[in-house]
N, C-alpha and C positions, 0 to 999 in steps of 0.2 A: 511510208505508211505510219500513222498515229497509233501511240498507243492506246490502251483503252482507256480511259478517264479514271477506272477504278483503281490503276496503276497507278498515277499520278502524286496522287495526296500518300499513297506509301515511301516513293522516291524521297517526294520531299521531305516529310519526317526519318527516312533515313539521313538524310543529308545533314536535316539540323541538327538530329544526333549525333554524326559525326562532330559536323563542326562544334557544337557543345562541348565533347569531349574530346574534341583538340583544347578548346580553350580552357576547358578545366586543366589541359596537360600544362599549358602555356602558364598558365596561376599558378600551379604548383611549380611549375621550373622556376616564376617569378618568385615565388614564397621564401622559393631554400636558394636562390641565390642573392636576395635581399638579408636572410640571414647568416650566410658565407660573407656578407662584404660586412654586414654589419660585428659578424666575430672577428673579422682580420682588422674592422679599423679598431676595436676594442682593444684588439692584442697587440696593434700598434700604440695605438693612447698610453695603455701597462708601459710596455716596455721603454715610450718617451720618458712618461714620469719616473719611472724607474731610475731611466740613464742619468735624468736630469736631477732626482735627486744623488748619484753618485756623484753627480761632478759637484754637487754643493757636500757632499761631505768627504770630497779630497778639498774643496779648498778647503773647509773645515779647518779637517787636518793640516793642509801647510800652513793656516793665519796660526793653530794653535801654536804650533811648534815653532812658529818665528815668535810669536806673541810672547813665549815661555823664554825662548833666548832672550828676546829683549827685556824681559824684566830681572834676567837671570843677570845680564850687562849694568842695568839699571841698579838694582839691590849693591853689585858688587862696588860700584862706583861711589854709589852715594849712600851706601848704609840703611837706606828708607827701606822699611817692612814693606811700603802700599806697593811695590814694584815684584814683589812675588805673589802677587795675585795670579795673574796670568799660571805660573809655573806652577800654583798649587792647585787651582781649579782646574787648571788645563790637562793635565795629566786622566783623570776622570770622563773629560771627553773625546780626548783621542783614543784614550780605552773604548769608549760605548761605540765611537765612531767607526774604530777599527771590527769591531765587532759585528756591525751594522753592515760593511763592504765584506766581509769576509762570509755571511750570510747571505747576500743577493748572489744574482746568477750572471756569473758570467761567460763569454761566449767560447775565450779558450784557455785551456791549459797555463799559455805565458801569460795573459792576464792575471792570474790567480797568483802565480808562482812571483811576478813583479809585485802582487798585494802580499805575499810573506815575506819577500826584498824590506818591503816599505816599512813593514813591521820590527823589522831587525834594526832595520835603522833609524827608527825611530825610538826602538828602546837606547839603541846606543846615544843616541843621540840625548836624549835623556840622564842616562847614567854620567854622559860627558858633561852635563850643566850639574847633576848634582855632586859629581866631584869638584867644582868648580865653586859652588857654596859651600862645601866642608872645609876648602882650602883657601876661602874666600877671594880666588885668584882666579881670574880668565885664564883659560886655556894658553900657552905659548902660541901665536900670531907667523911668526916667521918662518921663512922658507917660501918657497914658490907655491903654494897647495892654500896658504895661509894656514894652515894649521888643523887639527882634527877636527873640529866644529866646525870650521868652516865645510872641512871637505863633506861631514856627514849632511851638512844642511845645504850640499849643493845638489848631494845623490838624493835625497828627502825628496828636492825642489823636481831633479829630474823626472824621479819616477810618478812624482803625482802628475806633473806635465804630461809625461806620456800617457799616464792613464786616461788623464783628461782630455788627452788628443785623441785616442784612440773610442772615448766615449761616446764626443763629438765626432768624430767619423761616422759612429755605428748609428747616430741619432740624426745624420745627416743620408745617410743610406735608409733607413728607416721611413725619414720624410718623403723621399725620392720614391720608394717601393710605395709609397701610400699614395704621391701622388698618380705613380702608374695603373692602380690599382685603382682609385678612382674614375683615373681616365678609361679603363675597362671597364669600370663596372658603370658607365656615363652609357658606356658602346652598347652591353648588355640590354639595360634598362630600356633606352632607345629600341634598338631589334625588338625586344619585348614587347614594351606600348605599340611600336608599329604592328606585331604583331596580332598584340588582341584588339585595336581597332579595327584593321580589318577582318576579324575576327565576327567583331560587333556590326561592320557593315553586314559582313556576309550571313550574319542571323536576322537582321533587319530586313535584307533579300528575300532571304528565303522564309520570315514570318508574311513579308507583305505578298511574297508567291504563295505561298499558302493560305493567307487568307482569301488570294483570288479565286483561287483551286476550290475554298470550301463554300466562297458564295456563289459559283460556277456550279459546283456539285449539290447547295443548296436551291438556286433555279432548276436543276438539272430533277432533282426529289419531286419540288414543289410541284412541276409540270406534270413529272409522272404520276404524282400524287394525284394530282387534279384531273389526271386523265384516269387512271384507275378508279377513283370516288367517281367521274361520269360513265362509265364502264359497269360499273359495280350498282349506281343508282338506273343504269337502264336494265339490268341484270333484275335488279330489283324488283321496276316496274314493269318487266315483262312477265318475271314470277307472280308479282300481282296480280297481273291481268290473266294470268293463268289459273292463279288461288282464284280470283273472282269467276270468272267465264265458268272453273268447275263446279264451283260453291253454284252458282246460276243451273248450269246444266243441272247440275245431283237437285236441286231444289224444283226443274221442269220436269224431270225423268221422275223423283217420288210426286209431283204432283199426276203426272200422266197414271203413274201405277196407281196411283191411290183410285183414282177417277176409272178405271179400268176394274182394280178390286171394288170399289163401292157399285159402277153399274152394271157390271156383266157377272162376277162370279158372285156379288151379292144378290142379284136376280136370278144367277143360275141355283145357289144355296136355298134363296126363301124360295123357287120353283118345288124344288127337291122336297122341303118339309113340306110344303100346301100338299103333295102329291102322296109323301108318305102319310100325313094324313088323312087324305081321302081314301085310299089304300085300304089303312085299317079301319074305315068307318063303314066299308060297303062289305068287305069280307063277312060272311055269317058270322053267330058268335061260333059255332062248334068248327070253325076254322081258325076263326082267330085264335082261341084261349092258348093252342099251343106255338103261337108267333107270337103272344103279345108283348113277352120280357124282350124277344128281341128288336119287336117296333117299338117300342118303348127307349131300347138303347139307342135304336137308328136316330129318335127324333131326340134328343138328346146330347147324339154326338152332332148331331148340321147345328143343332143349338150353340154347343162349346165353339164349330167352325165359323157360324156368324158371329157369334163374341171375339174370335180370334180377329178375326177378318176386322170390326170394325177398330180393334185395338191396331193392328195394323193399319188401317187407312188411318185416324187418329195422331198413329206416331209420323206417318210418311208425311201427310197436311193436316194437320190438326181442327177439324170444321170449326172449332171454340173460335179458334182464330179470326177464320174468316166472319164467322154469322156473329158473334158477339163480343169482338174484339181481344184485347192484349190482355187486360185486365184478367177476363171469365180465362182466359188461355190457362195464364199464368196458375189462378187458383188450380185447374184439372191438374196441374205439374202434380200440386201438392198428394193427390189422391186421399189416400186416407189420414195422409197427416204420418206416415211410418217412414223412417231413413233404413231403409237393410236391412238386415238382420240384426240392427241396435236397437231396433223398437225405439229409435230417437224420433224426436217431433219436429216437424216442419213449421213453424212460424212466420206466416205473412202478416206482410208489412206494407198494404197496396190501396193507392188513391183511390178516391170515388168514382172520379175522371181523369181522360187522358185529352191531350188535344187532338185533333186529327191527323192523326199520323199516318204516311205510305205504307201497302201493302209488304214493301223488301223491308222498309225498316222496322212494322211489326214482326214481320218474320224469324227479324236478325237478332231482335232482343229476348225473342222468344227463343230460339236456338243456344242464344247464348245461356238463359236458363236451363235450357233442359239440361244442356252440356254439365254444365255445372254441376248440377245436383244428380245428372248419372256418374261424374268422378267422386262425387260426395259420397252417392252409393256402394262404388265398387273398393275404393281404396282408403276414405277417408276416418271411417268406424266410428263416428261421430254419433253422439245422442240427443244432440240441441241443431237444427241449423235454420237460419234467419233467411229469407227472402224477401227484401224489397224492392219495391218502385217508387224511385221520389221523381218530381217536377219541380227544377229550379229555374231562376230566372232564365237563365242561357241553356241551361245544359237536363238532360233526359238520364236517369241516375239510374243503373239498376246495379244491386249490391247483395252475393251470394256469402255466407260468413257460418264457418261450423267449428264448432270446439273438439274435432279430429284431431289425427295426428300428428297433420302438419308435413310442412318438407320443409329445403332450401333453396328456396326459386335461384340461389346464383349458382347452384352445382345445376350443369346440362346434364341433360338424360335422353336418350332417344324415344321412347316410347311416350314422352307428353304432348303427343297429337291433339289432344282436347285442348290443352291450352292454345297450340297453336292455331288450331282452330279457331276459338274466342278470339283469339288478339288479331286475328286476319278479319275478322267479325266485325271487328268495332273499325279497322283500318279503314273498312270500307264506307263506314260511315263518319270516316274523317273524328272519331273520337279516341280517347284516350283508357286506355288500362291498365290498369295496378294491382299485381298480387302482392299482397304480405301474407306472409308465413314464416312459421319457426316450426325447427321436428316440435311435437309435444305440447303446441300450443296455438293447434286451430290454423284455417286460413280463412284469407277474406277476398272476394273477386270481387272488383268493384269496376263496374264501365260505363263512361260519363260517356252521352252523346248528343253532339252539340244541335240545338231545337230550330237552328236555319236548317240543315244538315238533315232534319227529321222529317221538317217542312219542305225541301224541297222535293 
């Protein structure tokens, strides 16, 4: 059993996360063990240069002090001043020299202790040549040992040799541990790179399975997408045909009442008055005088009832309409010219002539006026409002515009039925509409509709 597809592209980004953050682990182990080897060969480089300079300032010291002897031999033989050169400058830098080794670090104890050996005997060795120029005699030679000089400048020779030996051992252990160290950190490095390669295969896997996953998931949208938008547009146009069929019916149904109100209860009303009027004309007067304030009411009120009655047939099919077209309709909208209770004025704006236009689509343009200027009435408090009809080349203009209060046509509200009304109005005749508004600053309805469209 598969999982769900919505699963899918989560796995995967967990994965790559993982592996991401192995390899950042992998970097960081790289980082600080590139700077581990990098501190150990540093602290081996120190300690070469180190060593290597201590074996130059033991030979130093042993050329000086043979250098010193031999000029100390030299002076004594031949009386020449220039042969204690060596023995006078020299002294000054076995000084600094010794000074210099007995400052660096060494590794043990007998090291050190063989460097205060060395110094003894080298002072000795010293005091033994300068007794040697106060008495301008060499040292006595003889005996198996050859003599004190000799012996102090064998132990001198000794001990820098051992130093020296033992320098070079540690600098040869040194090279040895670097090169092992090397060779491990060769092994490391290795493991390493192998590691974040594949590392890098396996996010290159798992970017390229992912990108399958998201254009799989993006076909997978787009289909539904295109199936919900055909879903949604038949939704649509069944609500349309629904808006339309009731718009249709409610427009048979007031026609039928109106035609019902105009010939039967307006025949049964003017029956009524013709009758209350002959009533009161055949009655005596000394009958009549005390019914007349109320025949008087009677004919009166069927009066205010047939004014009702034709104001209602009027609003349900308006006769302007049909007997004298869009135009004469329009102007009745206006009435007296009064917007509500703002004593605002109605200003038309309306051609001479119209083309011939279908019955639904006078209708439609007509409805969409009335609509208009009853939302102008009830909510807009407007004192000015414009009503025109233009005729352009393509398109059938009609343009409602009041300096009311205004709304925000993008905030939704449920109670703007009238608008939806209009804009299901003009859908129907395949035109377009446009409210602008601001709170505070008027609207304007404007519904272009197209003159094939009006024509057909």
């Amino acid at each position: 059993m598969s999982r769900p597809s919505s699963l899918l592209p989560r796995t995967t980004t967990l994965l790559l996360l993982m592996v991401l953050a192995l390899g950042f682990t992998l970097g960081v182990v790289w980082l600080l063990s590139a700077q581990r080897q990098s501190a150990t060969s540093r602290e081996a480089l120190q300690q070469l240069q180190a060593r290597s300079s201590r074996i130059a300032q033991l030979d130093t010291l042993l050329v000086n002090v043979l250098d010193a002897e031999s000029g100390v031999r030299g002076f004594i033989n031949s009386n020449n001043p220039v042969f204690l050169t060596p023995y006078q400058d020299g002294r000054a830098v076995v000084d600094k020299t010794l000074a210099a080794l007995k400052a660096g670090e060494w590794e043990n104890a007998a090291q050190r202790s063989s460097l205060d050996q060395l110094a003894l005997l080298i002072e000795a060795r010293w005091k033994v040549m300068t007794q040697a120029l106060e008495q301008s005699a060499l040292p006595k030679t003889d005996g198996p040992t050859g003599g004190i000089g000799k012996e102090l400048t064998d132990d001198i020779r000794s001990l820098i040799l051992g130093l020296r030996a033992q320098t070079v051992a540690q600098m040869n252990a040194t090279i040895v541990a670097s090169f092992d160290r090397f060779a491990e950190a060769r092994r490391t490095n290795t493991v390493l790179g192998l590691g974040v390669l594949v590392l890098l295969l396996a996010i290159i896997v798992l970017l390229y399975r992912q990108e399958r996953l998201r254009d799989r998931l993006a076909a997978l949208l787009q289909s539904e997408n295109a199936r919900l938008q055909a879903e949604v547009a038949a939704r649509t146009a069944d609500l349309s045909n629904l808006a339309t069929y009731l718009t249709n019916t409610r427009e048979a149904e007031q026609e039928r009442i109106a035609r019902e109100l105009h010939d039967e209860l307006g025949a049964l009303l003017t029956a009524a008055k013709l009758d209350a009027g002959w009533i009161a004309r055949k009655l005596p007067a000394e009958a009549m005088a005390p019914l007349r304030d109320r025949f008087d009411r009677l004919l009166d009120t069927l009066s205010q009832v047939i004014s009702i009655k034709r104001r209602v047939v009027a609003d349900l099919r308006p006769p302007l309409l049909a007997e004298l077209g869009l135009i004469e309709a329009l102007r009745s909208l206006a009435q007296s010219g009064m917007v509500g209770e703002n004593e605002g004025r109605i200003e038309l704006e309306l051609p001479e002539t119209l083309p011939e236009l279908p019955a639904s689509v006078s209708l439609a343009l007509f409805r969409i006026a009335q609509e208009a200027l009853t939302n102008v009435r009830r909510h807009a408090q407007a004192k000015r409002v414009r009503l025109s009809l233009t005729v352009e080349p393509q398109e059938i203009v009609l343009q409602v515009e009041d300096d009311g209060t205004g709304f925000d046509p993008s905030v939704q509200r449920l109670n703007r039925h009238g608008l939806t009304g209009i804009a299901h109005r003009v859908q129907m005749l395949a035109g377009r509409l446009e409210v602008a508004s601001r709170p505070g600053h008027g609207t304007r309805i404007e519904a272009r509709v197209p003159l094939n469209a009006a024509a057909a």
